[in-house]
N, C-alpha and C positions, 0 to 999 in steps of 0.2 A: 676425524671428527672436527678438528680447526679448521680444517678447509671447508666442511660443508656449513659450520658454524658462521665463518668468514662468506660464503657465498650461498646462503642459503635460500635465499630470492631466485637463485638460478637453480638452484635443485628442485624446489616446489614448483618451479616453472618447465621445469624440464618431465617431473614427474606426471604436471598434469599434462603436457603434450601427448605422454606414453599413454597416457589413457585416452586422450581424444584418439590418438593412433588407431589402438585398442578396437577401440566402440566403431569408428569409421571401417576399419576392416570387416568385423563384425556385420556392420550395416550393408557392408559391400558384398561379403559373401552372400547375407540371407536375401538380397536383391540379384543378384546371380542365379542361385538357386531357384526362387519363385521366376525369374526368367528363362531358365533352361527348362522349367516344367511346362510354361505355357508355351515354348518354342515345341518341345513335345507333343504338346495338346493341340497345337499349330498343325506341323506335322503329320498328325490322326486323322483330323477331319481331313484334310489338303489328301489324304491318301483313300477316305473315307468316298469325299466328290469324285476324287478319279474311278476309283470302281464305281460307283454308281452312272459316273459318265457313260462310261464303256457299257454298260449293260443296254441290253435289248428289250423292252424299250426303257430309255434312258427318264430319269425326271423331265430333263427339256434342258431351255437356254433361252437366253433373253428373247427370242423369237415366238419359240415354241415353250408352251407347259405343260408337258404330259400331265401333272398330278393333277391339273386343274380338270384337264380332259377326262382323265379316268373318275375322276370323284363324279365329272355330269354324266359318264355313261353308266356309274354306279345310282344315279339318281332315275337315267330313264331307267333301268333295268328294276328296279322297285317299285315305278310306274307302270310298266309290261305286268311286271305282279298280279298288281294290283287289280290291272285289268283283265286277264288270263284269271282272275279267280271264281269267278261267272262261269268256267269252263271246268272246274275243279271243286263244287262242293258237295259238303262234305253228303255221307250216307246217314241219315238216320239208326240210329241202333233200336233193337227190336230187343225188349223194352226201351223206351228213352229214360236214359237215369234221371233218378228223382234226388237232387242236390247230389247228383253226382256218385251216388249208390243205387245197385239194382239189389232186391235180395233175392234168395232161391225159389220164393214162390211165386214173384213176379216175373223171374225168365221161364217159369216152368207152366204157367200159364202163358205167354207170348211165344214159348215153343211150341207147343201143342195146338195155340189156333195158328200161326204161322204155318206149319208144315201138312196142318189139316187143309188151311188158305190156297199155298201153292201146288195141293193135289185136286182139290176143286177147279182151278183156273184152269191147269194144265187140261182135264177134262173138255172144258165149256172152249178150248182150244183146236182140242182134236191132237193134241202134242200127247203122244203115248212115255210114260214113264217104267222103269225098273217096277217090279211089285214091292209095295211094303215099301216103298224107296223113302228116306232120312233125309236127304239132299247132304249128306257129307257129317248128319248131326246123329249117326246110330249110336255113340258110345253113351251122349246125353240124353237119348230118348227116351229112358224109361225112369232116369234120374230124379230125385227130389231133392236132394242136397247137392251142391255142387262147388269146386274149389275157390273160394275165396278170392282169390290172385286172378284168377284166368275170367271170372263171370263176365265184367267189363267187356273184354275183348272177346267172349263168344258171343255176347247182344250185338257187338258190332259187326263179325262177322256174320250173324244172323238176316240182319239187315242188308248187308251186301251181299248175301246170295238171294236174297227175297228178290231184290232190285237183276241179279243178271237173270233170272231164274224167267221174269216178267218179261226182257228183251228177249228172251228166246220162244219166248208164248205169243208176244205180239207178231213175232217173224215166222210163226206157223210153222216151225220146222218138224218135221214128221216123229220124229221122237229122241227126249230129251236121254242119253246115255249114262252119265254120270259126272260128278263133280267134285273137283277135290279142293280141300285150300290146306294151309298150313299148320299144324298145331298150335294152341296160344294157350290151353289150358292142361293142366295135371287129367284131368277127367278124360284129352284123349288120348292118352295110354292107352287104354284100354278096346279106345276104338280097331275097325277095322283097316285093315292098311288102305286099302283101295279108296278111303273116304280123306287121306292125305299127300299133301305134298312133301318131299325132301326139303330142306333148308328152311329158311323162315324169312318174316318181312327185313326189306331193305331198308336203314334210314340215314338219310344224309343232311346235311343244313337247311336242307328248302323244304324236304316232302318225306312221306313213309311211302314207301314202292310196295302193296300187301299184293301175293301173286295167288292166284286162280287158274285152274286148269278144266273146260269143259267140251265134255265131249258129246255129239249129236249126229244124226242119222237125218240128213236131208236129201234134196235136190242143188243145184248151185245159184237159181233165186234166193235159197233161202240163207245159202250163204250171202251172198249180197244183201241181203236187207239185214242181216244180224250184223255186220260186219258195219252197212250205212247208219244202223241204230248205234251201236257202241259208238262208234266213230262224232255222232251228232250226240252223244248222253253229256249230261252237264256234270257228271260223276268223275271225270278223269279215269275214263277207263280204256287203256293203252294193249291194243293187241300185240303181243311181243312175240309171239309165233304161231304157226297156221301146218295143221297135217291133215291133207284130204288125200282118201284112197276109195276105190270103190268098194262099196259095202260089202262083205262077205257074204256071196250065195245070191247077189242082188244081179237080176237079171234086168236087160236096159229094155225099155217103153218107148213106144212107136205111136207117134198119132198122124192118121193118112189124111191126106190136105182134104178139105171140107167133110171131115166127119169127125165126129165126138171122140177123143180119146180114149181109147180103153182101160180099163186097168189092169196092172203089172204085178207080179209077183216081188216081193221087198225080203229083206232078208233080216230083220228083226222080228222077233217074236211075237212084239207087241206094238208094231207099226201100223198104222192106219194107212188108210189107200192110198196110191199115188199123187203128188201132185204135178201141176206141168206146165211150163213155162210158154210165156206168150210170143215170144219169137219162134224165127224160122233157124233150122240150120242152115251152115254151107256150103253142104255137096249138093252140086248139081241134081235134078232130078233127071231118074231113069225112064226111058219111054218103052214100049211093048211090054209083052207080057201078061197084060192084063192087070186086073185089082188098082188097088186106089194107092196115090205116091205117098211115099213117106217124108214127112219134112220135119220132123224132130226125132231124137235118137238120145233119151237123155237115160243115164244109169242113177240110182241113187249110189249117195254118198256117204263114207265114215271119216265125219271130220272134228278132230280134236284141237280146240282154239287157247293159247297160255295167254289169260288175262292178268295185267297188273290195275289193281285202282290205287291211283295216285290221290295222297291225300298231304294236303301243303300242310306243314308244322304251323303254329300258333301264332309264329311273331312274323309269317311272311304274309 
């Protein structure tokens, strides 16, 4: 205690040094510290750009910008949209909802003239149908109440078979066979099978894929013109597969060069008379014999078409 008594300027002096010491350490660790973390964080990224580098395709480099490039062909591709949508709208629903609610006696009224509508046309067509035919709607045909959940989506597909029902009337195809689409409502339960499809609508980020299956009893004109009408429809309506066979029991038609065609025995029940295409075939004509040449040789056909109508989501 004498010595520190006798040299106590030096103790206090030494004492505060230990504490500067102290505190400098201190300061030096926790600056280490926050430097070994950003050396770390350094590190991440730096490991972060090389994988990115290497990737296929890369951001870029002083050169090149992919992201700048991808973001303008994400702008024209929104533009293509935009323009494509002229090609793609939508089907009216049969009722058109009224703020966005239909109620049961307004689809049950817009069913009844609808299906009354597309047996009158078909008629005034010459397009023969199934008897009693629904177009795919028998389980709701006699209905007056109907599921809540599913109304919506039967107005819609109401509208969308009205709409293919008409391209196949305007193409005079000899007689319309039958049509299926998907279930959307509780009520087709009860339906009959043959009036649906397995599976149900596709939907992805851009569009709802709603599939369609009809099948019809023609010549291959009228393939053609059902095929050029779908094809030219402002509906987005996308042929996804195609099965033609010769009609069951359908015997082929002959028309002899300058004279009137005849007509041909068909193999539907309820099919109207032949029609017959205004070209010539390709087999050489035969000489002797007698009688007059044959230059057409057409069979009718059993052709069943899987439509999709493409219908763009709300925000594209």
């Amino acid at each position: 205690m004498a010595w520190i008594k006798r040299n106590l300027l030096f103790v206090i002096g030494a004492v505060i040094a230990v504490g500067l010491l102290l505190a400098a350490g201190a300061y030096d660790f926790e600056n280490w510290q926050r430097n070994n973390d950003a050396l770390k964080s350094l590190n991440q990224m730096y490991d972060t750009l090389r994988k990115l580098g290497s990737q296929t395709p890369s951001p870029g480099n002083d050169k090149i910008n992919n992201i700048q490039t991808a973001r303008e062909q994400a702008r024209r591709l929104r533009e293509w949209i935009q323009q494509a949508r002229q090609y793609f709208q939508p089907i009216p629903s049969v009722p058109v909802p009224t703020n966005g609610v239909i109620t049961d006696a307004q689809f049950a009224a817009a069913r009844d003239h609808t299906l009354n509508q597309l047996q009158i046309e078909a008629a005034n067509a010459s397009v023969s149908l199934p008897p009693q035919y629904g177009f795919s709607f028998e389980a709701e045909r006699t209905l007056v109440k109907f599921a809540p959940s599913g109304l919506n989506a039967l107005a819609q597909q109401l509208g969308e078979v009205k709409t293919i029902c008409e391209i196949f009337y305007a193409a005079k195809v000899n007689s319309l066979d039958d049509i299926r689409r998907v279930r959307v409502s509780s009520d087709d339960v009860s339906g009959p099978q043959s009036d649906y499809l397995d599976g149900m609508a596709v939907t992805n980020q851009l569009a709802v894929f709603m599939p369609y299956e009809v099948s019809f009893r023609g010549f291959s004109q009228d393939l053609a013109k059902v095929l050029s009408s779908l094809a030219s429809s402002p509906h987005g309506l996308i042929v996804k597969g195609i099965n033609v066979q010769p009609a069951v029991g359908a015997s082929s038609v002959s028309s002899p060069s300058g004279a009137p065609a005849p007509g041909g025995s068909q193999s539907s029940p309820y099919a109207p008379s032949a029609q017959w295409l205004p070209y010539v075939s390709s087999p050489a004509p035969t000489t002797g014999g007698g009688g007059l040449q044959t230059v057409l040789n057409e069979q009718l056909l059993s052709i069943t078409l899987d439509i999709d109508i493409v219908k763009l989501s709300p925000g594209n």
